[in-house]
DOSE-10160 format. One record per residue: x, y, z of N, C-alpha, C, CB in turn; residue number from 1. Coordinates in Angstrom, 2 decimals, padded with zeros to 5 digits, m for minus. Glycine has a CB too. Layout:
<atoms>
ATOM      n_u      n_v      n_w     ca_u     ca_v     ca_w      c_u      c_v      c_w     cb_u     cb_v     cb_w    n
ATOM        X        Y        Z        X        Y        Z        X        Y        Z        X        Y        Z  NUM
...
</atoms>
This chain:
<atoms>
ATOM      n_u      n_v      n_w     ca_u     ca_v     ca_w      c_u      c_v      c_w     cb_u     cb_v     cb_w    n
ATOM   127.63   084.18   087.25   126.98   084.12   088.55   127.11   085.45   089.30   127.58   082.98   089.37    1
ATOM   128.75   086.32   089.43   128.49   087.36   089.98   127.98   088.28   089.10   129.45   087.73   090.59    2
ATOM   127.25   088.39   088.00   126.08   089.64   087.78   124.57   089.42   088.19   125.95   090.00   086.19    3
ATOM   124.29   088.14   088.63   123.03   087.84   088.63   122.98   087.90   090.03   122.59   086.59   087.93    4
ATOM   124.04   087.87   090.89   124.61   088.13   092.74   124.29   090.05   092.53   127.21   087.53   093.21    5
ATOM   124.95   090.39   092.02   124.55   092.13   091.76   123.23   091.84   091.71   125.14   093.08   090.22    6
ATOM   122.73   091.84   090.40   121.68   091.95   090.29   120.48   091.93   091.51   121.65   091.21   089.46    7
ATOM   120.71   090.70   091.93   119.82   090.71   093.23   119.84   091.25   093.95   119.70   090.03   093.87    8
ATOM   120.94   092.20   094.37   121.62   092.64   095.33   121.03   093.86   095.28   123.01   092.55   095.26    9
ATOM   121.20   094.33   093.93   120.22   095.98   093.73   118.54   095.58   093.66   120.68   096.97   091.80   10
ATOM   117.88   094.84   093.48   116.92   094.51   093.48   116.13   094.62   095.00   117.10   093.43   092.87   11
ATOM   116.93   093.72   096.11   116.45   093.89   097.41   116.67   095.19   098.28   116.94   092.87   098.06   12
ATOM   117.97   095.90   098.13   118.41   097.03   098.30   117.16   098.02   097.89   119.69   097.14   097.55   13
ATOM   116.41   097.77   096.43   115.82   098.84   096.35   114.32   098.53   096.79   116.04   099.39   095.01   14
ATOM   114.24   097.26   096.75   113.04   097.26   097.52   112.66   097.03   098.94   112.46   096.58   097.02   15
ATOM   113.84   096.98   099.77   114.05   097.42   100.89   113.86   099.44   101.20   115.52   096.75   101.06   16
ATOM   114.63   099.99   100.58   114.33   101.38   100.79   113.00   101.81   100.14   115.46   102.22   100.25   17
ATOM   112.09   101.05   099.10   111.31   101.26   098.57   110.09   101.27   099.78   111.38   100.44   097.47   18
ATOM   110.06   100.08   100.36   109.22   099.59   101.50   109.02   100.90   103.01   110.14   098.00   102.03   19
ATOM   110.30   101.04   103.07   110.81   101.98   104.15   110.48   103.36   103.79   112.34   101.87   104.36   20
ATOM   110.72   103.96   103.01   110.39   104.96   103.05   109.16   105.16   101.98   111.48   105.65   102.97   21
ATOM   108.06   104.35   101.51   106.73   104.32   101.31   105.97   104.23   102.10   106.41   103.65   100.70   22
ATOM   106.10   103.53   103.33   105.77   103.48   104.51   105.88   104.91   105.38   106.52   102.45   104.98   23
ATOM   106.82   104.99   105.29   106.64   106.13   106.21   106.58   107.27   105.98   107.33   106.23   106.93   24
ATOM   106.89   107.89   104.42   105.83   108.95   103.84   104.25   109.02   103.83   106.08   108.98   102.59   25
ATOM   103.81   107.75   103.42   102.52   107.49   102.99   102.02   107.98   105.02   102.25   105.42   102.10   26
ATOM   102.64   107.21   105.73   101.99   107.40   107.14   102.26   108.42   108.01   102.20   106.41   107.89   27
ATOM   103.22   109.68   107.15   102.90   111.13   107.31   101.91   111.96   106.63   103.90   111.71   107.09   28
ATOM   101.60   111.14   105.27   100.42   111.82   104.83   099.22   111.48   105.38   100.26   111.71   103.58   29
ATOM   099.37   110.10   106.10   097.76   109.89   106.43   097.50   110.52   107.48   097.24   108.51   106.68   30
ATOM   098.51   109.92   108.35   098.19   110.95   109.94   099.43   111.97   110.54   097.90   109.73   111.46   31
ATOM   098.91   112.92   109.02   099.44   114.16   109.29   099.23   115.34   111.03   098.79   114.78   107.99   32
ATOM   098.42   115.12   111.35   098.29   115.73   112.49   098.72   115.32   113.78   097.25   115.92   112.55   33
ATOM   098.71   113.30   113.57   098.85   112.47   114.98   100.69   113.11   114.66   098.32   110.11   115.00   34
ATOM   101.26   113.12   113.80   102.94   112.91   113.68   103.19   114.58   114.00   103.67   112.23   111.77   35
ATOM   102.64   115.59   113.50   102.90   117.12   113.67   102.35   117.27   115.07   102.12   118.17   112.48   36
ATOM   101.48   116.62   115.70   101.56   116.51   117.38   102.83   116.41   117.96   100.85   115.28   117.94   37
ATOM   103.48   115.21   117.76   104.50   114.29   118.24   105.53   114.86   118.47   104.81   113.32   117.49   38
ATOM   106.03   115.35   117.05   106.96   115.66   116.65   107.20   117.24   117.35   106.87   115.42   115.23   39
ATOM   106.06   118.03   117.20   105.98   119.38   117.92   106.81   119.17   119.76   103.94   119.82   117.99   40
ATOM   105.79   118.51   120.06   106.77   118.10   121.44   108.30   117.62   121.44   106.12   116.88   122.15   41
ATOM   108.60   116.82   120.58   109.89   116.47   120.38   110.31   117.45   119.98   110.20   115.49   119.68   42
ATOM   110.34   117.98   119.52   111.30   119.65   119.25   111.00   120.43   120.08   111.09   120.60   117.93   43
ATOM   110.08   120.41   120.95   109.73   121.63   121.51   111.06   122.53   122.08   108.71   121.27   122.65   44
ATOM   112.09   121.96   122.80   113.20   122.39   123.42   114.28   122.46   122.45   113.51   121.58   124.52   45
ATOM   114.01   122.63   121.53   115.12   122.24   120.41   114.71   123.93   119.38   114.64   120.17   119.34   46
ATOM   116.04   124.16   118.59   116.19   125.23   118.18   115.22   125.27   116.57   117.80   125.45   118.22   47
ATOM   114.69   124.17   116.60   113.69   123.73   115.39   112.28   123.53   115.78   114.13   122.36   114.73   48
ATOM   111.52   124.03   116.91   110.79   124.35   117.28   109.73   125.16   116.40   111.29   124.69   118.11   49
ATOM   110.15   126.35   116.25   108.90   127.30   115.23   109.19   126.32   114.18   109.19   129.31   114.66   50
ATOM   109.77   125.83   113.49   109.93   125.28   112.10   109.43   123.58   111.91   111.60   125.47   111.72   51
ATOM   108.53   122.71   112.89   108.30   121.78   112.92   107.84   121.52   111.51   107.64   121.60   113.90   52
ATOM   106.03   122.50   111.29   105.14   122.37   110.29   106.09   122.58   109.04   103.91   123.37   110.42   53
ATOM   107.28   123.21   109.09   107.65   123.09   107.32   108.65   122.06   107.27   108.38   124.61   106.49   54
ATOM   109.29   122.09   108.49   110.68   120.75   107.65   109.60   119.52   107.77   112.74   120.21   108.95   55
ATOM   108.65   119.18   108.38   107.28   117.78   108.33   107.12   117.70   106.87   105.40   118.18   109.16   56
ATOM   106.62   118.90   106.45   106.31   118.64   104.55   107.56   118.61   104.14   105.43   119.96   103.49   57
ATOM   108.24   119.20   104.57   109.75   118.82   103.14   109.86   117.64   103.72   111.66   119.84   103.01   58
ATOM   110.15   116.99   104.83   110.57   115.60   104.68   109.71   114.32   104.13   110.93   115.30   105.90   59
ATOM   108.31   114.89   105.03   107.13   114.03   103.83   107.55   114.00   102.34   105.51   114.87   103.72   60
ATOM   107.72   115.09   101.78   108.11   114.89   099.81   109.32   114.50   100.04   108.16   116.43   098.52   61
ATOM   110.14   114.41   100.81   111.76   113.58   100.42   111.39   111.96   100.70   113.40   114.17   101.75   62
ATOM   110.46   111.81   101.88   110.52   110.47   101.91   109.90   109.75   100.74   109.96   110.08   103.07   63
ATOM   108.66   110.39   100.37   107.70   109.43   099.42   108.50   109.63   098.20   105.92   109.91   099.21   64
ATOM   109.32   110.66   097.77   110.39   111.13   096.36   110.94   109.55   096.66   111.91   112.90   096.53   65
ATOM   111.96   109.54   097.64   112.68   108.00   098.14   112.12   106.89   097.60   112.58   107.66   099.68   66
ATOM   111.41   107.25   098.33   110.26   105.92   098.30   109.63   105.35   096.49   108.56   106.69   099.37   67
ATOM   109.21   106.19   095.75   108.75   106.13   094.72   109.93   105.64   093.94   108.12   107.27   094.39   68
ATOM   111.30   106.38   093.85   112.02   106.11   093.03   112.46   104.81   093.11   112.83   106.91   093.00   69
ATOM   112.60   104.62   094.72   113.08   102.91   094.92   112.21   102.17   094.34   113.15   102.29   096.42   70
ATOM   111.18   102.46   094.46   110.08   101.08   094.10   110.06   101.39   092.50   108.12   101.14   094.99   71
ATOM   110.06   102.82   091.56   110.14   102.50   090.44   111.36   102.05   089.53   109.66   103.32   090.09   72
ATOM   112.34   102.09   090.56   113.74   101.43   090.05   113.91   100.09   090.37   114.96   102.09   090.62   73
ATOM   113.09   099.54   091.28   112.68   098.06   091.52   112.30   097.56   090.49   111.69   097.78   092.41   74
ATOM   111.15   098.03   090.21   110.31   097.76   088.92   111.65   097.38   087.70   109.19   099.43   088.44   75
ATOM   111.62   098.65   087.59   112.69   099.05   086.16   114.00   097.93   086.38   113.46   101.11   086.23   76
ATOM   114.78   097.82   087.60   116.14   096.52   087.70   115.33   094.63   087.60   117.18   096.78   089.91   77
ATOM   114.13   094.80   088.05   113.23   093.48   087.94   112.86   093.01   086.36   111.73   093.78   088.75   78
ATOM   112.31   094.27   085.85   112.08   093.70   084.18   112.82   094.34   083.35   110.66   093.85   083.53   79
ATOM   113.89   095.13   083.25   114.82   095.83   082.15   115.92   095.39   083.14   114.63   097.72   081.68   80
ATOM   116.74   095.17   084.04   117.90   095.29   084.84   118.68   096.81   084.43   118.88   093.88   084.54   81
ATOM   118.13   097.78   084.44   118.27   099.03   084.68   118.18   099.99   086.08   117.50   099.33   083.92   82
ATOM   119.16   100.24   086.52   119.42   100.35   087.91   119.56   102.03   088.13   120.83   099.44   088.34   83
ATOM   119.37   102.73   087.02   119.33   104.60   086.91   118.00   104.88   088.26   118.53   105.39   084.67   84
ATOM   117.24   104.52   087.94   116.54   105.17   088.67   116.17   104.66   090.39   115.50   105.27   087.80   85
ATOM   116.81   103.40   090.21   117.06   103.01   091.65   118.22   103.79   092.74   117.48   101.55   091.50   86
ATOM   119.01   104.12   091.77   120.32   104.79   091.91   119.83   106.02   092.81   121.08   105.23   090.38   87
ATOM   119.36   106.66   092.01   118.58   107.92   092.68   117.33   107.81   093.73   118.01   108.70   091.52   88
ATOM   116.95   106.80   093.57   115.94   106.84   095.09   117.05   106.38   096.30   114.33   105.40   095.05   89
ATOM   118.13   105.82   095.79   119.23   105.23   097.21   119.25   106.71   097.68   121.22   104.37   096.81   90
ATOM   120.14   107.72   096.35   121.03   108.70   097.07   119.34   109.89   097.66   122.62   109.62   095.58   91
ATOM   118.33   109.58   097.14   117.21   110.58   098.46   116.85   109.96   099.06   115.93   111.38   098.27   92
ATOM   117.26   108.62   099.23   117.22   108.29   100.46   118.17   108.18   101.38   116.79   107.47   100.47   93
ATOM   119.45   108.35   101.16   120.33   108.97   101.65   120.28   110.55   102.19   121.11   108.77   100.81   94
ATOM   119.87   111.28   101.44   119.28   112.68   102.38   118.26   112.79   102.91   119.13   113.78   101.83   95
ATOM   116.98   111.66   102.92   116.19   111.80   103.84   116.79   111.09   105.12   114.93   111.35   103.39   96
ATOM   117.58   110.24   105.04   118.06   109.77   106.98   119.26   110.97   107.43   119.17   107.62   107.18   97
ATOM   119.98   111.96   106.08   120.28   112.81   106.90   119.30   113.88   107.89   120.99   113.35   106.16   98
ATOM   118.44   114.09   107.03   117.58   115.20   107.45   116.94   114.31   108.67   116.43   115.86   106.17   99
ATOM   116.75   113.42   109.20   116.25   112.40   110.11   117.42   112.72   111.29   116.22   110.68   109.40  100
ATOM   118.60   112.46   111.19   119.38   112.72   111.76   119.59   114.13   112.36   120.09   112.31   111.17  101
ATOM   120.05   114.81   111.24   119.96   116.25   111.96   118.34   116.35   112.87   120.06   117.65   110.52  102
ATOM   117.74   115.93   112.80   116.42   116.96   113.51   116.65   115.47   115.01   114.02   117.11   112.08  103
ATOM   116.91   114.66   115.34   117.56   113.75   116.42   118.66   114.83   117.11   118.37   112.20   115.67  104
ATOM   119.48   114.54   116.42   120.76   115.63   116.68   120.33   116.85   117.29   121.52   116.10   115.31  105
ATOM   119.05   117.79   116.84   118.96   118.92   117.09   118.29   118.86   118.37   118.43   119.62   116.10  106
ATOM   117.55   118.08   118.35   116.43   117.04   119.20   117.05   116.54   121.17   116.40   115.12   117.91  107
ATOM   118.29   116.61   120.92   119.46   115.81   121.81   118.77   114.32   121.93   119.78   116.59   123.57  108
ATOM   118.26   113.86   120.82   117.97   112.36   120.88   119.32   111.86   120.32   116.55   111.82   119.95  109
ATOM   119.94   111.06   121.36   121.29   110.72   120.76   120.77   109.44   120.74   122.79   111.03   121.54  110
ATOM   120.31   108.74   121.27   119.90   107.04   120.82   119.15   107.00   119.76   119.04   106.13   121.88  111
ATOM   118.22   107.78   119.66   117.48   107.65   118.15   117.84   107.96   116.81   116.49   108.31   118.12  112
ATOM   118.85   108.77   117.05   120.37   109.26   116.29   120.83   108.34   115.80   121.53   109.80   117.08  113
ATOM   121.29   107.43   116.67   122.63   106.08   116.35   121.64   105.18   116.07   123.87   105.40   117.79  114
ATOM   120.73   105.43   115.87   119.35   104.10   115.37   119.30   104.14   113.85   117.41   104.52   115.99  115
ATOM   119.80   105.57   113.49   119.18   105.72   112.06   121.08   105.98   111.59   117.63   107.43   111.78  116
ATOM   122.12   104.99   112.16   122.91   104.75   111.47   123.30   103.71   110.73   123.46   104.99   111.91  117
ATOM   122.73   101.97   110.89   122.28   101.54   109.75   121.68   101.56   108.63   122.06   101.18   109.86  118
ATOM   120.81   102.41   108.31   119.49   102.71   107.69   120.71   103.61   106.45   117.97   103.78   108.91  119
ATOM   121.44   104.79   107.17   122.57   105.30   106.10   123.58   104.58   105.82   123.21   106.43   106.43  120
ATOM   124.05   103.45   106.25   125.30   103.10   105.97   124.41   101.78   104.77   126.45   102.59   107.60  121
ATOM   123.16   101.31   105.19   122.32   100.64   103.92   122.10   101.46   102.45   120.79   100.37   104.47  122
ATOM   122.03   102.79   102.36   121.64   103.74   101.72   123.20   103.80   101.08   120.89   104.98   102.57  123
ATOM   124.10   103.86   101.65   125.30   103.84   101.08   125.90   103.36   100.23   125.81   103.67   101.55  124
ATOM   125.47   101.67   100.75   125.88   100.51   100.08   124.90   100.75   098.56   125.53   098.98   101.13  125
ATOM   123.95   100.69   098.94   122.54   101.14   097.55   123.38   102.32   096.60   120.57   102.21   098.46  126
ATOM   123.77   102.71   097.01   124.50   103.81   096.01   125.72   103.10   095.18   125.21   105.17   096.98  127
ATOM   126.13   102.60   095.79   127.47   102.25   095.21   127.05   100.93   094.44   128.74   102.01   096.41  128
ATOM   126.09   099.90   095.21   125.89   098.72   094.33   124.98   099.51   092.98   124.93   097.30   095.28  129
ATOM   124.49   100.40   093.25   123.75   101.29   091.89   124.37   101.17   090.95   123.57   102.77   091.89  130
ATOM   125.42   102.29   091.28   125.88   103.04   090.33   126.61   101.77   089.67   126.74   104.38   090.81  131
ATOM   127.27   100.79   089.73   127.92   100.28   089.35   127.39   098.86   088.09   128.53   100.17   090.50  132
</atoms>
């Protein structure tokens, strides 16, 4: 009973981060301009200002990287119970809520900060129920 409790356990884990960050890559690629608006103002006072337009694309490819691996390690723990490649969409998705964080942080958004500290301490747990 407790491998088939794992089992599930990495299963929702990854299709929880799978969901989350497919979502919200995919809806930086679509409305790339409404979010590089946004976001421009939200940094504006912040020391990441000139650098909006490039950390936007690196985090766009970290999220949908996230995103892909979760959902193809979903796949892969659903019909093989092979959890390698779920493993690795946890831990980029673990550096995409850092990089989320730091630019909050840089941002002086301290509530939107401590918003995206479940989201890592979920990413955490995904690592460890992974690897194991």
């Amino acid at each position: 009973m407790l491998g088939m409790t794992l089992l599930l356990l990495r299963i929702l884990v990854s299709a929880f981060l799978a969901i989350l960050f497919l979502q919200s890559g995919i809806d930086k690629i679509i409305d790339r301009q409404g979010n590089l608006q946004w976001l421009s103002g939200h940094f504006a006072k912040s020391p990441l200002a000139g650098f909006v337009p490039l950390l936007f694309t690196i985090l766009t490819i970290i999220e949908v990287a996230a995103g892909a691996l979760s959902g193809i390690g979903f796949l892969a723990l659903l019909f093989m119970h092979n959890s390698t490649i779920a493993f690795y969409g946890a831990i980029v998705s673990s550096v995409a809520i850092l990089c989320l964080f730091f630019g909050q942080r840089m941002a002086k958004e301290y509530a939107g900060a401590a918003i995206l500290v479940p989201y890592f301490l979920v990413t955490l747990v995904a690592i460890y129920l992974l690897a194991h």
